[in-house]
Backbone as numpy.savetxt, mean C-alpha at the origin, in Angstrom:
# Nx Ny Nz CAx CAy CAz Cx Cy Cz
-0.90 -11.69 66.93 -0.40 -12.36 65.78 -1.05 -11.77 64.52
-0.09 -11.15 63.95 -0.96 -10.60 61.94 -0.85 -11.71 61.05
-1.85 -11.92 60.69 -2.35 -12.71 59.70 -1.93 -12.27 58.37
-0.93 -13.55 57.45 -0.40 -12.89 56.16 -1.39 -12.75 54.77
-1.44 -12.00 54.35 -2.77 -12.32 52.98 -2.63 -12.66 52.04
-3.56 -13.34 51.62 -4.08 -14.41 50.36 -3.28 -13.66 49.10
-2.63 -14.79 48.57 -2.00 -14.13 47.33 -2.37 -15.68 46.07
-3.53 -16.12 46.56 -4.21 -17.06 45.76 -4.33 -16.63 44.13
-4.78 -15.03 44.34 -5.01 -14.95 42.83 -4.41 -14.07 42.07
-3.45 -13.77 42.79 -1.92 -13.30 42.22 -1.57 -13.63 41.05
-1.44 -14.82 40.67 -0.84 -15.27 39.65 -1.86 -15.32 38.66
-2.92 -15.13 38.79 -3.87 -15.15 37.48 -4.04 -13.88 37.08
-3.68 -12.56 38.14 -4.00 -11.38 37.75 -3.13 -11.32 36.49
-1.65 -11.58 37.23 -0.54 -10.61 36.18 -0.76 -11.66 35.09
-1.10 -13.18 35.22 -1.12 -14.39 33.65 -2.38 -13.36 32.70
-3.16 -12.55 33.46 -4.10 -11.67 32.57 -3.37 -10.73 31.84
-2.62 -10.08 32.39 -2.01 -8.68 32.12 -1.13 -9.25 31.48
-0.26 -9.62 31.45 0.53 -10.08 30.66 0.21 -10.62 29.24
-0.87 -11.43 29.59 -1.38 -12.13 28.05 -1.93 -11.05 26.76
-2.90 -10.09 27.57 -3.46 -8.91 26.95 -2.27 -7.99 26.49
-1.20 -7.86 27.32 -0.39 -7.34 26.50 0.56 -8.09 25.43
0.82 -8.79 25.36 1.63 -10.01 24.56 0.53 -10.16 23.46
-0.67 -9.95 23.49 -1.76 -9.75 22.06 -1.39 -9.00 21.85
-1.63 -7.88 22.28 -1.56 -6.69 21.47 -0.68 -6.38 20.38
0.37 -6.67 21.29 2.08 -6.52 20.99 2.18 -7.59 19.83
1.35 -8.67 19.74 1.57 -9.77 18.34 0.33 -9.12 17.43
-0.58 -8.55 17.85 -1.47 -7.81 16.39 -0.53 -6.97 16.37
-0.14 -6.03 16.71 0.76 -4.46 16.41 1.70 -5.26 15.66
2.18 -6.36 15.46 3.69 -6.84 14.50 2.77 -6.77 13.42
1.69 -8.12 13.61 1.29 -8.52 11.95 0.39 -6.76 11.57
0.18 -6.31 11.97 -0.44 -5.35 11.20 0.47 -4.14 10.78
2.21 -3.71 11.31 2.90 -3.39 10.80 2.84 -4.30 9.55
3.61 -5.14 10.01 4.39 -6.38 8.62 3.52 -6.09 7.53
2.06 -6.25 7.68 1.20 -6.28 6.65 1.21 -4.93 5.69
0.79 -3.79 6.46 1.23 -2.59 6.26 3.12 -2.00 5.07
3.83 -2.36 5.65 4.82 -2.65 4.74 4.55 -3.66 4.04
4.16 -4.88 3.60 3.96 -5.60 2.49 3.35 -5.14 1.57
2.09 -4.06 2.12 1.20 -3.69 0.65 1.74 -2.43 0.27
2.41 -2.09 1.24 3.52 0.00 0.60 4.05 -0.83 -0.27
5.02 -2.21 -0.02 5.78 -2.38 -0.65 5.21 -2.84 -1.97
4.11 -3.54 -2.17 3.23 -3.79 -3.17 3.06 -2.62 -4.44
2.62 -1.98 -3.44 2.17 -0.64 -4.30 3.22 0.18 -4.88
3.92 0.24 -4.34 5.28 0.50 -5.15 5.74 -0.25 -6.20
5.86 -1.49 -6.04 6.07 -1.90 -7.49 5.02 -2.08 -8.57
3.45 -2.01 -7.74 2.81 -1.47 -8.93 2.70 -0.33 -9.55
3.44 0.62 -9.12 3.55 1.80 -9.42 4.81 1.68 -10.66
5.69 1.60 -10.16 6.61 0.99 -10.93 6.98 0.51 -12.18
6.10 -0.98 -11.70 5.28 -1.88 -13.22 4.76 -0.88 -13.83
3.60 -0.30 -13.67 2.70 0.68 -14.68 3.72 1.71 -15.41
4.75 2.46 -14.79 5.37 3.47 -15.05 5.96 2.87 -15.85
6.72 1.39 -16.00 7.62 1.12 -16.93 6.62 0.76 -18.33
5.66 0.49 -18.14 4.36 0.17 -19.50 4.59 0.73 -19.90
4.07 2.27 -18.98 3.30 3.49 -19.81 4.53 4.00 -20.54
5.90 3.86 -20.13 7.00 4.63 -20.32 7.49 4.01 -21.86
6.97 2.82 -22.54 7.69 2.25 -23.56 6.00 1.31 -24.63
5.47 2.30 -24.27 4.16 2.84 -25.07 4.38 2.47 -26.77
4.38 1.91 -27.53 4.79 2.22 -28.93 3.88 3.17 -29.30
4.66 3.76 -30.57 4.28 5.10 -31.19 2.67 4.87 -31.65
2.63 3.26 -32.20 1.39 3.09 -32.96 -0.21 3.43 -31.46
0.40 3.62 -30.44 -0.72 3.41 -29.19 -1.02 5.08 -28.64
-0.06 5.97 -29.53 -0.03 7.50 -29.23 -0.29 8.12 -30.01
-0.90 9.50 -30.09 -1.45 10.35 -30.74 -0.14 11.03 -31.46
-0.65 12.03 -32.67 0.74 12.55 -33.11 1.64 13.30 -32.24
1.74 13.74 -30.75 1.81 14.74 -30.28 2.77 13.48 -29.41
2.36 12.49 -29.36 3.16 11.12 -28.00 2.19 10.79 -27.10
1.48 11.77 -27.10 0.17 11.49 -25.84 -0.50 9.76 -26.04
-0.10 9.34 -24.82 -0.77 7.54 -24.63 -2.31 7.61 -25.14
-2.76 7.15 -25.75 -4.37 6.78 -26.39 -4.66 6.46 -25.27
-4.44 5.48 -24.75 -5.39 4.65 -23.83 -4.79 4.27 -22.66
-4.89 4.98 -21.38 -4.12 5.26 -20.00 -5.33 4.00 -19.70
-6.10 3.96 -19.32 -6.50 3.04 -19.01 -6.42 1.58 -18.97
-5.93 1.11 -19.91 -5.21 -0.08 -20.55 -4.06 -0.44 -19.02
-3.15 0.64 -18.82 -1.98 0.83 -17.86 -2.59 0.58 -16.80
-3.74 1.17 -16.33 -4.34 1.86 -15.36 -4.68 0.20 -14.93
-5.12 -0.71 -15.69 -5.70 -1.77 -15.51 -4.58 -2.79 -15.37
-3.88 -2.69 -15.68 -2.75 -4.12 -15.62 -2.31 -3.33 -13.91
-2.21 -2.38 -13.31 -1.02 -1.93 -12.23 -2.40 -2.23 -11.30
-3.56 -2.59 -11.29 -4.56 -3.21 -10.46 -4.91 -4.68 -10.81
-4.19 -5.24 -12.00 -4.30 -6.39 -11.98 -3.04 -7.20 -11.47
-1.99 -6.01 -11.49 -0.79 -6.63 -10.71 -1.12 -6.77 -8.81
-2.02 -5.87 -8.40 -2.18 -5.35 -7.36 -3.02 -6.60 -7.00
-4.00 -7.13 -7.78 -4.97 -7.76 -7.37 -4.06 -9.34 -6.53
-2.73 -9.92 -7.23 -2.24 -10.83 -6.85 -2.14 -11.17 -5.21
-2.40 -9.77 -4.77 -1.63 -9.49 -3.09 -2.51 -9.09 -2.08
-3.88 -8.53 -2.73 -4.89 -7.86 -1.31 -6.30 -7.64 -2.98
-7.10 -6.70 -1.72 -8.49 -6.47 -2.38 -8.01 -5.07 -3.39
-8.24 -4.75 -4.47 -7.86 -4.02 -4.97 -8.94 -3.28 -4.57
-10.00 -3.10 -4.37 -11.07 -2.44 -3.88 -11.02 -0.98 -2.72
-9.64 -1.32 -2.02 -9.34 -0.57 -1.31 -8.43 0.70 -1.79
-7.83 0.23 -3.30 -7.17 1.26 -4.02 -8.24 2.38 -4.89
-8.26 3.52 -4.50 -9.48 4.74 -5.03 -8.51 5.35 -6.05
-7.52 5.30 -6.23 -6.80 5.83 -8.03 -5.71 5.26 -8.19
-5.27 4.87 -9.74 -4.05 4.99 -10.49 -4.11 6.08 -11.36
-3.32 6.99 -11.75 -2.78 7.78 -12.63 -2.08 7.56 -13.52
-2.17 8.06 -14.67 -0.36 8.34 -15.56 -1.00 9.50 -16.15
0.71 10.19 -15.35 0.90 11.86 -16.01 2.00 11.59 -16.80
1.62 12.29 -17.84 2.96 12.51 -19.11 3.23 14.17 -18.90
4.62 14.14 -18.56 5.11 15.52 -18.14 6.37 15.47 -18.58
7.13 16.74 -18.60 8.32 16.62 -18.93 9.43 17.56 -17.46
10.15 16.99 -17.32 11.22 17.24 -16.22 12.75 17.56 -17.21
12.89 19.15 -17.01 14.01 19.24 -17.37 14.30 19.46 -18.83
13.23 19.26 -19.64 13.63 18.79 -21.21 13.24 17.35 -21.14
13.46 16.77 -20.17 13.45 15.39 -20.83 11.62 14.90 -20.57
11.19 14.25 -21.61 10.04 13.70 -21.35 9.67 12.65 -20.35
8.48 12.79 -19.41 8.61 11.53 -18.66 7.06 10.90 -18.32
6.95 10.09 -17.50 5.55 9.46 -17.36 5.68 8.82 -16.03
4.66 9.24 -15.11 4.59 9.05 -14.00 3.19 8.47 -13.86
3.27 7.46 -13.05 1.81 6.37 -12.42 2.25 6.53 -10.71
0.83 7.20 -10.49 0.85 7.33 -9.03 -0.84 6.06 -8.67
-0.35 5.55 -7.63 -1.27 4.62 -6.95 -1.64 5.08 -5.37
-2.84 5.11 -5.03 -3.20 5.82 -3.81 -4.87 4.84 -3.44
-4.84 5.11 -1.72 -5.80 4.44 -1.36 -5.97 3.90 -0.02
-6.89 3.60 0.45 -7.42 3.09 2.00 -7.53 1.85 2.40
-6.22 1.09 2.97 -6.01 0.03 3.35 -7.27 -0.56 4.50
-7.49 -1.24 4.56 -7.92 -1.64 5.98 -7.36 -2.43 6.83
-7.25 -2.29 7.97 -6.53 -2.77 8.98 -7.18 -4.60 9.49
-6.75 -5.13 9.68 -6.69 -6.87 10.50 -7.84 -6.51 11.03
-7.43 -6.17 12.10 -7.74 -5.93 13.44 -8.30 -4.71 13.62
-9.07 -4.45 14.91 -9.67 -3.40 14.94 -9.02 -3.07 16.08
-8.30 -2.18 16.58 -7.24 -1.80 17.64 -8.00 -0.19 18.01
-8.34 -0.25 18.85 -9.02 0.71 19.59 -7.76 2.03 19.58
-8.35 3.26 19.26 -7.82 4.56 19.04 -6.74 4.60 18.06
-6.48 3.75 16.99 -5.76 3.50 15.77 -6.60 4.03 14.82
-7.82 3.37 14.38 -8.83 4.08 13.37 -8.61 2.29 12.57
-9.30 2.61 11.88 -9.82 1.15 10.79 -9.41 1.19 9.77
-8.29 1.84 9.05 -7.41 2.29 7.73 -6.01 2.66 7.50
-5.65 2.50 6.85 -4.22 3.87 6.78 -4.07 3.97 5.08
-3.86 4.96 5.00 -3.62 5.17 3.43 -2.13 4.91 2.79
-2.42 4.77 1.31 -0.71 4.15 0.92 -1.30 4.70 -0.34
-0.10 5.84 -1.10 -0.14 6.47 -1.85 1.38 6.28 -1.95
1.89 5.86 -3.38 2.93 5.73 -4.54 3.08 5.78 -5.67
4.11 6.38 -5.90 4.14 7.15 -7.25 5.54 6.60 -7.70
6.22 6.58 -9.12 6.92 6.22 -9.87 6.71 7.00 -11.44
8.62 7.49 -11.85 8.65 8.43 -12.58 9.56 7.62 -13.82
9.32 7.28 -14.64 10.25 6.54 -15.63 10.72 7.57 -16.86
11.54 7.71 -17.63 11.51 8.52 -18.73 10.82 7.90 -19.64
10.25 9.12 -20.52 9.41 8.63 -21.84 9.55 8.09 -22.90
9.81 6.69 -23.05 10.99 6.43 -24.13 9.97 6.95 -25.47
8.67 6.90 -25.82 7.48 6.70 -27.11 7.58 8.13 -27.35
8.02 9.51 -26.37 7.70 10.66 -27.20 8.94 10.96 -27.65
């Protein structure tokens, strides 16, 4: 007579395996989702700033159109930023005044090292989000 075997702890193996994966699989959403929320962030602070810098009055520019004070910009598109995460993690805003074509323009690029939720083994602890936005120059 063969004796049939214990399948006592059957069901706790795979309730393991299963659960560990069903985490994972719910950090991997929120840390996408999150991930697109702050691209998407940063984009419209990019955006915001570009449309500032882009309608500059004359009295805030040198004779030439050049913005006096980028910084001013530089500070509102991290105070827009600040509404949504640590701005701490953003390492630059820009505004380049360039011209495309003939036509004058002004571009605010935003760049920087997110940090991740979670710490997800062979992912790394960051991802970077760098955006840029090109408005025409209405002040030169």
């Amino acid at each position: 007579m063969v004796r049939a075997r214990s399948t006592r702890g059957q069901a706790l193996v795979e309730l393991g395996i299963v659960v560990v994966l069903l985490l994972t699989l719910v950090m991997g959403i929120i840390e996408f989702g999150r991930a697109f929320m702050i691209a998407n962030m940063v984009t419209h602070a990019a955006r915001e700033g570009a449309r500032i810098a882009a309608v500059v009055p004359a009295t805030q520019r040198s004779a030439n159109g050049i913005i006096l004070s980028p910084a001013s910009i530089q500070q509102q598109v991290l105070a827009e930023l600040a509404n949504a995460m640590d701005v701490s993690a953003i390492s630059g805003v820009s505004v380049v005044q360039g011209t495309t074509g003939g036509i004058p323009t002004v571009t605010v690029t935003v760049s920087g090292q997110v940090p991740f939720v979670f710490d997800l083994p062979g992912v790394g602890t960051s991802f970077t989000v760098a955006r840029s936005a090109t408005f025409r120059d209405e002040g030169r």
